[in-house]
C-alpha positions as a Markdown table, in Angstrom:
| # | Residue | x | y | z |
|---|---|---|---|---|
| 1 | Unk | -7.2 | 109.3 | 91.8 |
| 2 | Unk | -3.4 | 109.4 | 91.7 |
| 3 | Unk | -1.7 | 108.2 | 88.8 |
| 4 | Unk | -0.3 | 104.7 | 88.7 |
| 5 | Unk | 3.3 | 105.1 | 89.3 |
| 6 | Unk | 5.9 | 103.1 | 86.9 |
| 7 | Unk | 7.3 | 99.5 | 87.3 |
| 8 | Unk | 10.7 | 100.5 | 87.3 |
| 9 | Unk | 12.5 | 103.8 | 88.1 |
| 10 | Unk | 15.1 | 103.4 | 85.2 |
| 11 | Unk | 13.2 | 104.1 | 81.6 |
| 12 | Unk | 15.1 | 101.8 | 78.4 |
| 13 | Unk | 16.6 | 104.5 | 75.8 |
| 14 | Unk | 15.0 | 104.4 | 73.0 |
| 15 | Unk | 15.4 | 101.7 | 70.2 |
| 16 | Unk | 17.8 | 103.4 | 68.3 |
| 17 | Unk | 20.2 | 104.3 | 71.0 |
| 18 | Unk | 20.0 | 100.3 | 72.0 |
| 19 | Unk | 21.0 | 99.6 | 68.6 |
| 20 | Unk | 24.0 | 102.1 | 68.6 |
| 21 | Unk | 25.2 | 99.9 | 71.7 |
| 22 | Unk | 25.0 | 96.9 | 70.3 |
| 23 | Unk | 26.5 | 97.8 | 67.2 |
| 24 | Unk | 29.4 | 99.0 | 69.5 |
| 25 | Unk | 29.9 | 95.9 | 71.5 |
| 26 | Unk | 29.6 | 93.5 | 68.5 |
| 27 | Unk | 32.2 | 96.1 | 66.8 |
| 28 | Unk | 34.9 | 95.7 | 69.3 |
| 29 | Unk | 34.3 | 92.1 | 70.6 |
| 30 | Unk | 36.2 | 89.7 | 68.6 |
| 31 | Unk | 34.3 | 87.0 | 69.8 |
| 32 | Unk | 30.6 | 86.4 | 69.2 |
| 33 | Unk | 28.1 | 87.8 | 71.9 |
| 34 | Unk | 25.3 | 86.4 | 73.2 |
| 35 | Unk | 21.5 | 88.0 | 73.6 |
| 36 | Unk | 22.3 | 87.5 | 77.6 |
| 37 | Unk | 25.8 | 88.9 | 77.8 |
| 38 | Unk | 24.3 | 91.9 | 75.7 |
| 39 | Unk | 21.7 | 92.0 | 78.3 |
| 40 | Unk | 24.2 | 92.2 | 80.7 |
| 41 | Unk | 26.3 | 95.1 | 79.2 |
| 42 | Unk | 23.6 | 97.1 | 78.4 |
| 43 | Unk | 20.9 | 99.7 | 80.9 |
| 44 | Unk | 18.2 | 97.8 | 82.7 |
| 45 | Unk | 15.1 | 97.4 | 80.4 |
| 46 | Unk | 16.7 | 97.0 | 77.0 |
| 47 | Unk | 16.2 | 94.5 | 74.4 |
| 48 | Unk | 19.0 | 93.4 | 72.8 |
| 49 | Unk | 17.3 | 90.9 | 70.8 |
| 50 | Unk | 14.7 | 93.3 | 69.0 |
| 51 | Unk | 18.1 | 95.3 | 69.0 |
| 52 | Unk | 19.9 | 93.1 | 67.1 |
| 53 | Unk | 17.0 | 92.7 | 64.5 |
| 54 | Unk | 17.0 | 96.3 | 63.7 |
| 55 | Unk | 20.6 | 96.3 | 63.2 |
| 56 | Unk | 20.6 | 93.3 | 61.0 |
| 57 | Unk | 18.1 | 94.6 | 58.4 |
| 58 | Unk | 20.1 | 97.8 | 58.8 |
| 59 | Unk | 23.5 | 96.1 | 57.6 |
| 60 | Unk | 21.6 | 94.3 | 54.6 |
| 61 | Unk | 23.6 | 94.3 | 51.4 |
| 62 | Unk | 26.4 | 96.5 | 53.3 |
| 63 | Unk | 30.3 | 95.1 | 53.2 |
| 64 | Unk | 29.6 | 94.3 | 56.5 |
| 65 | Unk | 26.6 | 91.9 | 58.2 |
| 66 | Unk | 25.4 | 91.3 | 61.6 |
| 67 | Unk | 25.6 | 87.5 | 61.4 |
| 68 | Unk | 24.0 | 84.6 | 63.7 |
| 69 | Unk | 27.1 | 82.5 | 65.3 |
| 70 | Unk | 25.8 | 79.0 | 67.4 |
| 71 | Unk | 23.8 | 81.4 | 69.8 |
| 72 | Unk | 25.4 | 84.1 | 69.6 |
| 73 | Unk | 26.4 | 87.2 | 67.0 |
| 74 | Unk | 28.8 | 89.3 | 65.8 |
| 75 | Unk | 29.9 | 91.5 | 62.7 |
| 76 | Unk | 31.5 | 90.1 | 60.2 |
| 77 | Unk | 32.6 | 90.8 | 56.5 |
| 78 | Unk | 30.3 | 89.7 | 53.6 |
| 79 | Unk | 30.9 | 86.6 | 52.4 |
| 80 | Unk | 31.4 | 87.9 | 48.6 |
| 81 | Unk | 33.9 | 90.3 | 49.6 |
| 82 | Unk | 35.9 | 87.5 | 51.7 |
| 83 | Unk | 38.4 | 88.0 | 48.4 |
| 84 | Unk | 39.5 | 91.4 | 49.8 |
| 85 | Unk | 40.8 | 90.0 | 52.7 |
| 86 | Unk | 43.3 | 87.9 | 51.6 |
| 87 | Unk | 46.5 | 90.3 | 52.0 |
| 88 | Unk | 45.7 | 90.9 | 55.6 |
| 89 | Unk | 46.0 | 87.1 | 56.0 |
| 90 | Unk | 49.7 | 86.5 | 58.4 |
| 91 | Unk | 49.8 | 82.8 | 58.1 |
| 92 | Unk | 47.5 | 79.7 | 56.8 |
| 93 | Unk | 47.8 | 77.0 | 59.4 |
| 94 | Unk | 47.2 | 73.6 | 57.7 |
| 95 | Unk | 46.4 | 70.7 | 59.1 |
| 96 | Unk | 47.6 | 66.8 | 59.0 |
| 97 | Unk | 45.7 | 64.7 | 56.7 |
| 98 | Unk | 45.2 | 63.0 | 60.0 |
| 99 | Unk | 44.1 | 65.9 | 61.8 |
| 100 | Unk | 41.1 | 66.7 | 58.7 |
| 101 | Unk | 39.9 | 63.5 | 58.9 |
| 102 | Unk | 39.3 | 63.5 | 62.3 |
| 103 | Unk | 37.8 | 67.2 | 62.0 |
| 104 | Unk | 35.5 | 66.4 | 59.8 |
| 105 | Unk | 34.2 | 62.8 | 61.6 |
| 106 | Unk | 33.8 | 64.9 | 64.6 |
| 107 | Unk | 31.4 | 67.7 | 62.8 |
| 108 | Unk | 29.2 | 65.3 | 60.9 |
| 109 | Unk | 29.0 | 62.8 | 63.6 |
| 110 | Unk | 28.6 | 65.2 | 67.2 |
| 111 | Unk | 29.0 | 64.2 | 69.6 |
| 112 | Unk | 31.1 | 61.5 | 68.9 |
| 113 | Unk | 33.5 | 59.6 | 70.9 |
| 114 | Unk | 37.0 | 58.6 | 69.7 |
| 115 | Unk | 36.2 | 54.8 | 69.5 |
| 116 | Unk | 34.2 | 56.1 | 67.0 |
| 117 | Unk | 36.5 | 58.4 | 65.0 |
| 118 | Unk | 38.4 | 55.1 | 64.7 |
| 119 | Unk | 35.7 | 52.9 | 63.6 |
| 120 | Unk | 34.8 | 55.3 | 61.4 |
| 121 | Unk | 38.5 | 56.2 | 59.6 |
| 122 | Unk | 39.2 | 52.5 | 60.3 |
| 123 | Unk | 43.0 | 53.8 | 62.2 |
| 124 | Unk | 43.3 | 54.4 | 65.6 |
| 125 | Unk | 43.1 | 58.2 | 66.7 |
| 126 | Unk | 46.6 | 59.5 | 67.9 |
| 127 | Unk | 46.3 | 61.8 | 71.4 |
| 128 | Unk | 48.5 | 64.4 | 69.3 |
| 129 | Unk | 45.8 | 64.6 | 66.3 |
| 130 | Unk | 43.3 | 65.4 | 69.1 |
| 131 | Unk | 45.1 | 67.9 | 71.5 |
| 132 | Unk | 46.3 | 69.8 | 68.0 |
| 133 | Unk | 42.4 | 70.1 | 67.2 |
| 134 | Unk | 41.3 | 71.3 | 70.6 |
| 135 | Unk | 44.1 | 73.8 | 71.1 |
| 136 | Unk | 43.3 | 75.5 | 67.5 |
| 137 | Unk | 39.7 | 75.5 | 70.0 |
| 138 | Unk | 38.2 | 73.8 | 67.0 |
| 139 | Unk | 37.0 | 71.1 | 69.0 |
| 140 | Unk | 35.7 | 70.7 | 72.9 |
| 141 | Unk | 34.9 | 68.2 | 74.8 |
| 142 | Unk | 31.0 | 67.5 | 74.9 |
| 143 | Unk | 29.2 | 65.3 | 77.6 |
| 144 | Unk | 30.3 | 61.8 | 78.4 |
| 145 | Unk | 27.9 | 58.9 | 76.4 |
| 146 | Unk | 25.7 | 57.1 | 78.4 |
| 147 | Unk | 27.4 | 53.8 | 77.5 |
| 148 | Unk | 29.8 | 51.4 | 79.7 |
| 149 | Unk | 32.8 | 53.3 | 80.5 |
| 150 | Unk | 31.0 | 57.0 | 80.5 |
| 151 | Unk | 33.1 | 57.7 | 77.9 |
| 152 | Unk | 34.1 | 61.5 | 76.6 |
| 153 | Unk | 32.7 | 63.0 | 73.7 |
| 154 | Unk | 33.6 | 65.8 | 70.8 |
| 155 | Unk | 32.0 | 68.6 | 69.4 |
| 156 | Unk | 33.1 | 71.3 | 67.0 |
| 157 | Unk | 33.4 | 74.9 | 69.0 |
| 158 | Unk | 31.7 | 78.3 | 68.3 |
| 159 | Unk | 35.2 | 78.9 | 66.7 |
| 160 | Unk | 34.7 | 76.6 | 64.3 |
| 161 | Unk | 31.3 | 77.7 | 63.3 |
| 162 | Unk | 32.7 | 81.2 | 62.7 |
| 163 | Unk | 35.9 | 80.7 | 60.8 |
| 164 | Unk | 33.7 | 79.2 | 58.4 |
| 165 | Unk | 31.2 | 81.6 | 58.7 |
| 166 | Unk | 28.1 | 78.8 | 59.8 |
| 167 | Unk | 25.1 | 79.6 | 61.9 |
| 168 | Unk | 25.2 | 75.8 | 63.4 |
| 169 | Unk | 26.9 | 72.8 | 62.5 |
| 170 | Unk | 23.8 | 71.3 | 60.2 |
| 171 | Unk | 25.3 | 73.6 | 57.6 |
| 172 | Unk | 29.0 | 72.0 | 57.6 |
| 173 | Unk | 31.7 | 73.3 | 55.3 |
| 174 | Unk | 32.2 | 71.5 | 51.9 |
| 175 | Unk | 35.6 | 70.2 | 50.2 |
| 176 | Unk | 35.6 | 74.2 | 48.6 |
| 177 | Unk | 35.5 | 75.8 | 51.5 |
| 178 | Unk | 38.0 | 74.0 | 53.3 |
| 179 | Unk | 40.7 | 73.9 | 50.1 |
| 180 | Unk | 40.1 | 78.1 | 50.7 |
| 181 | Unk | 40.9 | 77.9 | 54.3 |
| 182 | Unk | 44.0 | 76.1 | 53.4 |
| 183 | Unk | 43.0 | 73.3 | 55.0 |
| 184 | Unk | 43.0 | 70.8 | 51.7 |
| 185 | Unk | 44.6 | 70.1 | 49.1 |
| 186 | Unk | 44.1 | 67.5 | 46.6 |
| 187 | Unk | 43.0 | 64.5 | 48.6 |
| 188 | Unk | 40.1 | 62.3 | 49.5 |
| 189 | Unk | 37.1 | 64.9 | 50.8 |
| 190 | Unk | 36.4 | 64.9 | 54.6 |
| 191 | Unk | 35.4 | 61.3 | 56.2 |
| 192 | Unk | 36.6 | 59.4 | 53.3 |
| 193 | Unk | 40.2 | 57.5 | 54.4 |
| 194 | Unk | 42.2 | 56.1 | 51.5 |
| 195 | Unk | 43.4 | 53.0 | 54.1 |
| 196 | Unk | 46.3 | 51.9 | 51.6 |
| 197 | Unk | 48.1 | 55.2 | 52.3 |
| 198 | Unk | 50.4 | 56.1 | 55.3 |
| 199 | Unk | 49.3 | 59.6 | 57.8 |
| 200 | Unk | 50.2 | 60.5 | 60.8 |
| 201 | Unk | 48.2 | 58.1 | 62.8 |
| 202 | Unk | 49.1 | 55.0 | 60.5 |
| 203 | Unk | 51.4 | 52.6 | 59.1 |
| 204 | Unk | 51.8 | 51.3 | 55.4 |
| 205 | Unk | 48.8 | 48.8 | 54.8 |
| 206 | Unk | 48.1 | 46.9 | 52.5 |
| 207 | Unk | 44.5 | 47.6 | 51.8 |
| 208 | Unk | 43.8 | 50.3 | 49.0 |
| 209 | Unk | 40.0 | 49.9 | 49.6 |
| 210 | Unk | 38.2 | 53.8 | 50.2 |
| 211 | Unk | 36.0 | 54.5 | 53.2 |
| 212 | Unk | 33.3 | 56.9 | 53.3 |
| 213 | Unk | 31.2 | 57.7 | 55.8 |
């Protein structure tokens, strides 16, 4: 009887040569990596996914951590020793009360659609506050609503999700994290709109009533 012959002429290397390479690629990519586009890099038969759990128990407890991004993952430096950082930090870019307020609408409330921002600040939404947010590439635009007009929605990016270090946006940044990002200062948290003060998208009004979504 001859012996049954294999299924593929290419044999996988071995699981820890297939963690070496991801460990590579996720070492040199800036951005996060998906389980296809690793599949995609990597020899025919390997399984970056099994991969990718080997490696992360492996980096447990180490200064660095193999870290779920959206669907995708990447190396990144432990969140306690974040502090360590702070000297290789160029420039803190921070953003219009405006501009928070709007962030922070579209994160809790994706997809959302800028009637909405407005309904929910209670201002209208200025085209700059918007453009600034997706050319940081901290928002995108998601599907269009299926409501009269079709109109465009927003989502937060996978480059929000990492600056902040999240796995998805159900676990949303609070008013600490955002003050550390540089982001906040001593003002109303995220949603809430103090309607008697001027911002970039408003005039002087004479309502002092706060808003919180």
């Amino acid at each position: 009887m001859s012996k049954p012959q294999n299924d593929s002429l290419f044999e996988a290397p071995p699981m820890g040569e297939q963690e070496r390479m991801v460990e590579a690629i996720l070492f040199a990519t800036a951005d996060p990596v998906t389980v296809k586009e690793l599949t995609g890099r990597m020899p025919h038969g390997c399984d970056p996914a099994e991969a990718i759990a080997h490696l992360r128990k492996r980096y447990e407890g180490r200064g660095v951590n193999v870290v779920k991004v959206d669907d995708a993952w990447a190396i990144r430096t432990s969140p306690d020793l974040g502090f360590l950082m702070q000297k290789e930090t160029v420039e803190t870019r921070k953003l219009s009360r405006a501009a928070i307020e709007t962030l922070a609408i579209v994160a809790y409330h994706q997809p959302v659609t800028r009637a909405e921002i407005e309904e929910i600040r209670g201002v209208s939404v200025s085209r700059g506050t918007v453009d600034q947010l997706i050319e940081m590439e901290w928002i995108r635009f998601g599907r269009r609503k299926m409501t009269p007009g079709r109109p465009v929605t927003f989502v937060v990016t996978q480059g929000f999700l990492d600056h902040f270090g999240l796995e998805n946006a159900r676990d949303l940044p609070g008013l600490k994290e955002l003050r550390s990002a540089g982001l906040l200062e001593n003002r109303p948290p995220p949603g809430a709109v103090a309607l008697g003060e001027k911002d970039d998208d408003e005039e002087d009004d004479d309502q002092t009533e706060l808003f919180e979504d």
